[in-house]
VEXGU-312152 format. One record per residue (C-alpha): residue number from 1; residue in one letter; y, x, z. Coordinates in Angstrom, 2 decimals, padded with zeros to 5 digits. Each point is the difference from the previous one (the first is absolute). Layout:
<nodes>
  nr rest       v       u       w
 NUM    a       Y       X       Z
...
</nodes>
This chain:
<nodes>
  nr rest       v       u       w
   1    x  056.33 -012.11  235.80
   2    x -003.74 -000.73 -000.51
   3    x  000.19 -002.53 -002.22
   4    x  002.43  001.87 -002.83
   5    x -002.58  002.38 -000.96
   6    x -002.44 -002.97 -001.42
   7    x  003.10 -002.14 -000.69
   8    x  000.79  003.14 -002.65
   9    x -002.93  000.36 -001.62
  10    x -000.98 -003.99 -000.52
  11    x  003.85 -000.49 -001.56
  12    x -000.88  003.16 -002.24
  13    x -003.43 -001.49 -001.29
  14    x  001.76 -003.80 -000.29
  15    x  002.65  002.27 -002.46
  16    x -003.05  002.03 -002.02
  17    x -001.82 -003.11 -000.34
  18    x -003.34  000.03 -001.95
  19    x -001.12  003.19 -002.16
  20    x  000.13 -001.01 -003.50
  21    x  000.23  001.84 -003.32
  22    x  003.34  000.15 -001.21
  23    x -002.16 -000.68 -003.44
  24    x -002.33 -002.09  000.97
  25    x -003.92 -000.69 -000.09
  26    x -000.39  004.37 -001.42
  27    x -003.68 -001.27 -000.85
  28    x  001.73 -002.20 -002.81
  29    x  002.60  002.30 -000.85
  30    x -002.52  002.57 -001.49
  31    x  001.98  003.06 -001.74
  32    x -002.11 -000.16 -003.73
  33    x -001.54  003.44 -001.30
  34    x -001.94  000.67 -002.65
  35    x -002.35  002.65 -000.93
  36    x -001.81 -000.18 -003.92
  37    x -003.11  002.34  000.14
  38    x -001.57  001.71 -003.04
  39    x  003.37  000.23 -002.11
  40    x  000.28  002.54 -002.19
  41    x -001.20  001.15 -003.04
  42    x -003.20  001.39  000.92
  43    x  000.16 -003.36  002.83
  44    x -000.09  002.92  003.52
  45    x  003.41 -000.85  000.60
  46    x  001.37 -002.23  003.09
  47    x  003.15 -001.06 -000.14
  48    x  002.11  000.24  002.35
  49    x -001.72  002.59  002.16
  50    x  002.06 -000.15  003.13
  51    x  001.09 -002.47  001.95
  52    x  003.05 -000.17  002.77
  53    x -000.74 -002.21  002.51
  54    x  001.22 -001.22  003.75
  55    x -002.10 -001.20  003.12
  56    x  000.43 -003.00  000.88
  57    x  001.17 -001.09 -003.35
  58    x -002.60 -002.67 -002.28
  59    x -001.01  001.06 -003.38
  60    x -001.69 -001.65 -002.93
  61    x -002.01  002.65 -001.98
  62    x -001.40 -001.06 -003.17
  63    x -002.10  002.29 -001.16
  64    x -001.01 -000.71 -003.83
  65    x -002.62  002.04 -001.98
  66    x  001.16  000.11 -003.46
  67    x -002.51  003.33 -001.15
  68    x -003.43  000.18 -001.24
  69    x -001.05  001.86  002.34
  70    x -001.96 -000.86  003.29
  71    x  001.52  000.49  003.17
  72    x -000.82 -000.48  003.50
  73    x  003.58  000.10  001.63
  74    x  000.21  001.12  003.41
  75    x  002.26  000.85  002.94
  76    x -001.45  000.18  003.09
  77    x  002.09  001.91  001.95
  78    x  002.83 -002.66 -000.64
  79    x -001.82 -002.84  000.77
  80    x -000.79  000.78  003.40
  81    x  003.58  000.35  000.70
  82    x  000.88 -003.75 -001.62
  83    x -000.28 -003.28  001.19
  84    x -001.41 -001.80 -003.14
  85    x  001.10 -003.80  000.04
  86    x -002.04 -000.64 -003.50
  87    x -001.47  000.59 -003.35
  88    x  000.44 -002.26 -002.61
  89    x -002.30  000.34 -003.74
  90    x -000.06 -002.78 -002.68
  91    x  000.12 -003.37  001.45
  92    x -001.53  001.66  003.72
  93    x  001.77  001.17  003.47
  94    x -001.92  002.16  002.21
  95    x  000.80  000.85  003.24
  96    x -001.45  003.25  001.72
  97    x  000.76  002.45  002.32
  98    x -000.50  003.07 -001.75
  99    x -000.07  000.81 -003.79
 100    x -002.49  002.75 -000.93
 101    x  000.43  000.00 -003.99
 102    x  000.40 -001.92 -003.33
 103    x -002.42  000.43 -002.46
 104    x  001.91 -000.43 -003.36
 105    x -001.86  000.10 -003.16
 106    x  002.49 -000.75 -002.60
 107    x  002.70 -002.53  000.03
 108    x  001.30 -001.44  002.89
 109    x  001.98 -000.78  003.07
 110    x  000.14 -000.72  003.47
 111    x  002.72  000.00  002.63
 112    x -000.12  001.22  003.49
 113    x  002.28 -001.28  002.74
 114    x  000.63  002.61  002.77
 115    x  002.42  001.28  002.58
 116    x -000.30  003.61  000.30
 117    x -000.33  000.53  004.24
 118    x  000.15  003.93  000.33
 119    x  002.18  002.76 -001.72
 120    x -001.43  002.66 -002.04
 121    x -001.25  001.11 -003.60
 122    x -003.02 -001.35 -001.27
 123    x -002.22  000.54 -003.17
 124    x -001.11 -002.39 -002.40
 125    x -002.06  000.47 -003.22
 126    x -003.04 -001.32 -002.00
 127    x -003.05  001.54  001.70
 128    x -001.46  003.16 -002.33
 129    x  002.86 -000.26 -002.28
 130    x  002.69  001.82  002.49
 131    x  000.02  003.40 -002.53
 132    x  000.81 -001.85 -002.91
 133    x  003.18 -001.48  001.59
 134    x -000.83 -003.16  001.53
 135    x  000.99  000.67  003.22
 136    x  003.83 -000.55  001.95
 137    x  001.80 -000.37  003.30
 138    x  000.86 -002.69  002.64
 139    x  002.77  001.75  001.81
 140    x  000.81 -002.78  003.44
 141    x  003.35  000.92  001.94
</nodes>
């Protein structure tokens, strides 16, 4: 009789086997968004300016300036709660722990590979420029 409790459990973890990802490596399987900043005619707009996301789930954000105005794009809130895996701009890949901002002047684009880690809504927006519309949501479930 002492023997069938461990008996049980070892023939239920031979069954389960190994944890694995029904889809694989989720670090290559990044979901692709995209968010264009200073679009519109008067080049205030952000588009799109909210974003659905999951935890747990990998993204690729590319975030292209296409305006002519500066912007210093920032949310810090988010970024706390996200595991960032890397940053990638022209022809580099940088790895960091935390992103603070980007500093767009014109043209341009860079991609950010993250896993949001904790639910909630979070603010992002080009630093100074929040009244004039560049400004949206991260909403995490």
């Amino acid at each position: 009789m002492k023997y069938i409790a461990p008996l049980a459990a070892a023939s239920l973890l031979a069954l389960t086997g190994p944890a694995y990802s029904i889809g694989g490596d989720l670090a290559s399987l990044a979901e692709p968004l995209e968010l264009q900043v200073g679009t519109g005619d008067n080049g205030f707009g952000m588009e799109p300016n909210e974003f659905q996301m999951q935890t747990g789930q990998a993204y690729r954000l590319t975030v292209q300036a296409v305006g002519w105005h500066e912007c210093n794009w920032e949310a810090p809130s988010f970024f706390k709660n996200t595991w960032i895996r890397k940053i990638e701009a022209g022809n580099m890949e940088i790895k960091v722990a935390y992103l603070y901002e980007l500093e767009m002047d014109m043209d341009g684009e860079v991609e950010i590979f993250f896993v949001p880690i904790r639910p909630g809504t979070y603010q992002f927006g080009c630093r100074g420029l929040e009244d004039r519309g560049m400004t949206g949501t991260f909403v995490v479930e």
